[in-house]
C-alpha positions in Angstrom: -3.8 7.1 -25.5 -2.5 5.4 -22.5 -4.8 3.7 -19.7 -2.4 3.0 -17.1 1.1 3.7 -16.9 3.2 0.8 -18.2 7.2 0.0 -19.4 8.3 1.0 -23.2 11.7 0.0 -23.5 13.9 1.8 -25.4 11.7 5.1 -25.6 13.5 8.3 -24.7 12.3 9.9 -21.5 10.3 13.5 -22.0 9.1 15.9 -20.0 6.1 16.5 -21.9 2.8 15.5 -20.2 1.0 12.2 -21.3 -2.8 12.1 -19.6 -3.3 8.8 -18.0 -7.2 8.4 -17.8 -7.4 5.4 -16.1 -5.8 6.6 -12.5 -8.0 9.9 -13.2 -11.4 7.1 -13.3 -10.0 5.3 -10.5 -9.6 8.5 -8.4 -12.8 9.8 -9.4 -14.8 6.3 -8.5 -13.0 6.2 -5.3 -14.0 9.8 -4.3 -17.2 8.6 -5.1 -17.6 5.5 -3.6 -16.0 7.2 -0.5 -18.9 9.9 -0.5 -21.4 7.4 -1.1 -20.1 5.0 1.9 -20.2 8.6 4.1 -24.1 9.8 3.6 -25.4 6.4 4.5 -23.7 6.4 7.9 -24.9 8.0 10.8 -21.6 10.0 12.1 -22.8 12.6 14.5 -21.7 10.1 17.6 -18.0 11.5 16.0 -16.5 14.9 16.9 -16.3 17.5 14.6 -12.7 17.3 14.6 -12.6 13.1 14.2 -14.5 13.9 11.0 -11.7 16.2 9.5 -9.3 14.2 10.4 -10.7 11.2 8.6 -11.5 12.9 5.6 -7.9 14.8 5.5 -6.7 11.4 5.9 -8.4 10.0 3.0 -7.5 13.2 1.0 -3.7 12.0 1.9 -4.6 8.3 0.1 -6.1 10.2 -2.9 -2.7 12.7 -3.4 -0.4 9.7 -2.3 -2.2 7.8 -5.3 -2.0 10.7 -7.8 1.3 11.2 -7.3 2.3 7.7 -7.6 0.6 6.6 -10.5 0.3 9.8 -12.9 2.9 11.7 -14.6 5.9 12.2 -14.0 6.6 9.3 -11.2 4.3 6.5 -13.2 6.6 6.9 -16.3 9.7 7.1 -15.0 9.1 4.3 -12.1 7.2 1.8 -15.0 10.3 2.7 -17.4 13.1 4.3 -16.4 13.5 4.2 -12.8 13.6 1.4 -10.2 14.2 3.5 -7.1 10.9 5.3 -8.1 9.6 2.3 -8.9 9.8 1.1 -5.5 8.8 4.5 -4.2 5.3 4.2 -5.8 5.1 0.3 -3.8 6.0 2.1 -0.8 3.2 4.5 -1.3 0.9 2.3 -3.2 1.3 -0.9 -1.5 1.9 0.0 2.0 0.8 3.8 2.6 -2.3 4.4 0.8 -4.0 1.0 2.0 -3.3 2.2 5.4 -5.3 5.7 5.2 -7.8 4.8 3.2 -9.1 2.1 5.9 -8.4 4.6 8.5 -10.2 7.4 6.6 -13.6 5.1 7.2 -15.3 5.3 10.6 -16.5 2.5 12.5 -19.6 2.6 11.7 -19.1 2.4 7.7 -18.0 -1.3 8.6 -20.8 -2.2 10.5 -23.1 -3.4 7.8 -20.4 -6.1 6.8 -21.8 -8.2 10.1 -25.2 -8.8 8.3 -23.4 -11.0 5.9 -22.4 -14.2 8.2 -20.1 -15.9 4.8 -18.7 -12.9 4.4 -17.6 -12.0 7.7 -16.4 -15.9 7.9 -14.6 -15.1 4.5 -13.3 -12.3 6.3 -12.1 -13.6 9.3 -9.7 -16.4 7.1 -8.6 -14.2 4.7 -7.2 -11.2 7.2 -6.5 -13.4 10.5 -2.6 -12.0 11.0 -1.3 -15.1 10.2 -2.9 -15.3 6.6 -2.3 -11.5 5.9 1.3 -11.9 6.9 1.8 -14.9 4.7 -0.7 -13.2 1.5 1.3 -9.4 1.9 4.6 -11.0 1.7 3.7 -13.6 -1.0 2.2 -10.5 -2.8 5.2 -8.4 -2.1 7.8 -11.0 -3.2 6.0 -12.1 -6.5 4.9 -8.8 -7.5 9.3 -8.1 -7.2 10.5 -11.1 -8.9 12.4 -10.1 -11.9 10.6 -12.8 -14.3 7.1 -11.5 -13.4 8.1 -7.4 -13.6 9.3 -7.9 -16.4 6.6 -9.9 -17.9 4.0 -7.6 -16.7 5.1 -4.6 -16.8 5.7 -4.0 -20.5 1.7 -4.1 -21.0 -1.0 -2.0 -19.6 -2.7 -4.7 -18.2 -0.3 -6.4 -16.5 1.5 -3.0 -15.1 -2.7 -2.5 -13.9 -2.5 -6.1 -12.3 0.5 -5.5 -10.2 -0.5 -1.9 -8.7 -3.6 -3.8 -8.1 -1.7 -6.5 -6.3 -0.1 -4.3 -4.2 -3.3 -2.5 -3.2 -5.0 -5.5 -2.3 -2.3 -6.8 -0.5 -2.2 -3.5 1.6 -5.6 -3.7 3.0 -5.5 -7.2 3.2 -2.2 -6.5 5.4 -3.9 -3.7 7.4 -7.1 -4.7 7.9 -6.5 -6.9 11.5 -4.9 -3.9 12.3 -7.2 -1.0 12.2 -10.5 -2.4 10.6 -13.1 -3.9 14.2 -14.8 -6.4 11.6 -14.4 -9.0 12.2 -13.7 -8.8 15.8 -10.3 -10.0 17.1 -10.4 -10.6 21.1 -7.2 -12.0 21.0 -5.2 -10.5 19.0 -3.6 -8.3 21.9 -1.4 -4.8 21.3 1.6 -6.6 21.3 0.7 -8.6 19.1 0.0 -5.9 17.0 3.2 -4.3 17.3 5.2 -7.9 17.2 3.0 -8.1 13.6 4.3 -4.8 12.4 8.1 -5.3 13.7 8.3 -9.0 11.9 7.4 -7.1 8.7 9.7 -4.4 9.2 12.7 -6.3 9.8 12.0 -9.4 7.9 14.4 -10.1 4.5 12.6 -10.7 1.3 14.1 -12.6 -1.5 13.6 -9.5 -3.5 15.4 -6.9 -1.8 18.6 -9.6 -1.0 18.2 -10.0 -4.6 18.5 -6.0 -5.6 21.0 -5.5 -3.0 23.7 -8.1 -3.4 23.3 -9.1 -7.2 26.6 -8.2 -9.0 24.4 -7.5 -12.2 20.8 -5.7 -12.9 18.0 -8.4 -12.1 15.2 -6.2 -14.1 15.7 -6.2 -18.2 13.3 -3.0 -18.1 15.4 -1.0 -16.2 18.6 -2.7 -17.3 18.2 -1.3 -20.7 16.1 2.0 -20.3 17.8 5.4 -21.8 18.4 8.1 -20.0 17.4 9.8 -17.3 18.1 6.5 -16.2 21.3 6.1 -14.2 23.7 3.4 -13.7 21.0 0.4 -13.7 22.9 -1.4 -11.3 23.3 1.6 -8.6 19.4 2.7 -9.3 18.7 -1.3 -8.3 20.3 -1.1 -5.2 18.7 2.6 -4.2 15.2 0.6 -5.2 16.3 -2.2 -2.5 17.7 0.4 0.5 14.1 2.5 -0.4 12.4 -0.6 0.3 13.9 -2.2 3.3 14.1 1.9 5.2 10.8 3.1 3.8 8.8 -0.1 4.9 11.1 0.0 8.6 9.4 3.4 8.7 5.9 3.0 7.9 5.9 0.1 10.4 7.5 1.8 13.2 5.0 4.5 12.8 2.4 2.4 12.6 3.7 0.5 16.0 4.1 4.5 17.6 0.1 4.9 17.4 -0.5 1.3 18.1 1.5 2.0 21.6 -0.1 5.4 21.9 -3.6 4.1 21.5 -2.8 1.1 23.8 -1.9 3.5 26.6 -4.5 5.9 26.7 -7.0 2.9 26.9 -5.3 1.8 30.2 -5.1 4.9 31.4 -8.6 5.4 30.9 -9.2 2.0 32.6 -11.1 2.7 36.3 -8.4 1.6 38.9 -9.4 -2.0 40.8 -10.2 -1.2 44.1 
């Protein structure tokens, strides 16, 4: 029985379903922990409507990380497929972070500010300039041929890099959508000049995929069909990459500029 979803070079791909319990545990526990974090928290200062739309939201994460980690994409992205491999980083990684820290209200980060350490803790570990520098370490180890394919032919280590890219994620987003700790100075623009660096920045990883003249991955060099022309299926992994992240950071900088205007507009006029 198979935990997590990890390479096996050489195996024919089927279309017959193979249960992975372990993304079915870590759904389940993060329905529950979600639940729990909701009934201790008073919400009724939240409209009706605010409280669907978070939980719709975190619905979203919960599908986006089904979808990405069970059958049929976990196979074929941990075996077969490096284009859907990157697809489930895109989702995993970048997406899913995203909505499941906007899924929480306000007030479910509030009791984080009893805890002076942590909150100092905090403060290093998701100031913009560390998140920028830990996300795109993250992003370009967790990419580099030698450690994919060291990794990924073992449960574990295919575990430790979709848990890489989580925590990379919300380490990412965080300054960006979380109000613990508090950031006075860390400005709209900046916000928006945080997300545009990302989205047009060039990793080692994706120059790698995209201009190699031979496969960089042994998994996906060698896996049997339905795996195309490794080489062609590398590249598609590295133009999914560069397009899906410019994307999700360009819609993240749409509601970032959104939300920065109605709070002006809303600002009383100096007389």
């Amino acid at each position: 029985m198979n935990w997590w979803c990890f390479a096996q070079p050489g195996t024919a791909w089927t279309w017959q379903w193979r249960p992975l319990i372990g993304v079915w545990l870590l759904l389940l526990l993060l329905i529950w922990v979600y639940q729990r974090v909701l009934s201790r928290i008073d919400d009724s200062y939240e409209s009706s409507r605010l409280r669907k739309s978070r939980r719709a939201t975190f619905a979203l994460a919960i599908f986006l990380l089904w979808a990405s980690l069970d059958w049929p994409l976990g196979p074929l992205g941990a075996s077969y497929l490096a284009s859907v491999h990157m697809l489930q980083f895109l989702a995993v990684g970048i997406a899913v972070p995203a909505l499941l820290l906007l899924a929480l209200p306000g007030a479910a980060y509030e009791p984080l500010r009893r805890y002076p350490r942590l909150i100092k803790a905090l403060s290093d570990l998701t100031h913009p300039v560390s998140a920028f520098f830990i996300f795109n370490i993250m992003m370009t180890a967790t990419h580099w041929p030698g450690v994919v394919d060291l990794l990924m032919p073992t449960q574990l280590g295919s575990f430790v890099l979709d848990a890489a890219w989580m925590l990379g994620g919300l380490i990412f987003w965080w300054p960006l959508i979380v109000p613990v700790p508090e950031r006075p100075g860390f400005h709209s623009l900046g916000k928006i000049a945080y997300l545009a660096l990302n989205a047009f920045l060039i990793r080692p990883p994706f120059a790698m995929m995209i201009f190699s003249a031979s496969p960089i991955y042994a998994i996906y060099e060698l896996a049997p069909p339905p795996a195309q022309d490794a080489l062609n299926d590398q590249q598609l992994a590295g133009a999914v990459m560069k397009i899906g992240m410019a994307w999700i950071m360009f819609a993240g900088v749409l509601v970032i500029f959104r939300n920065w205007m109605f709070l002006e507009s809303d600002r009383p006029e100096s007389a």
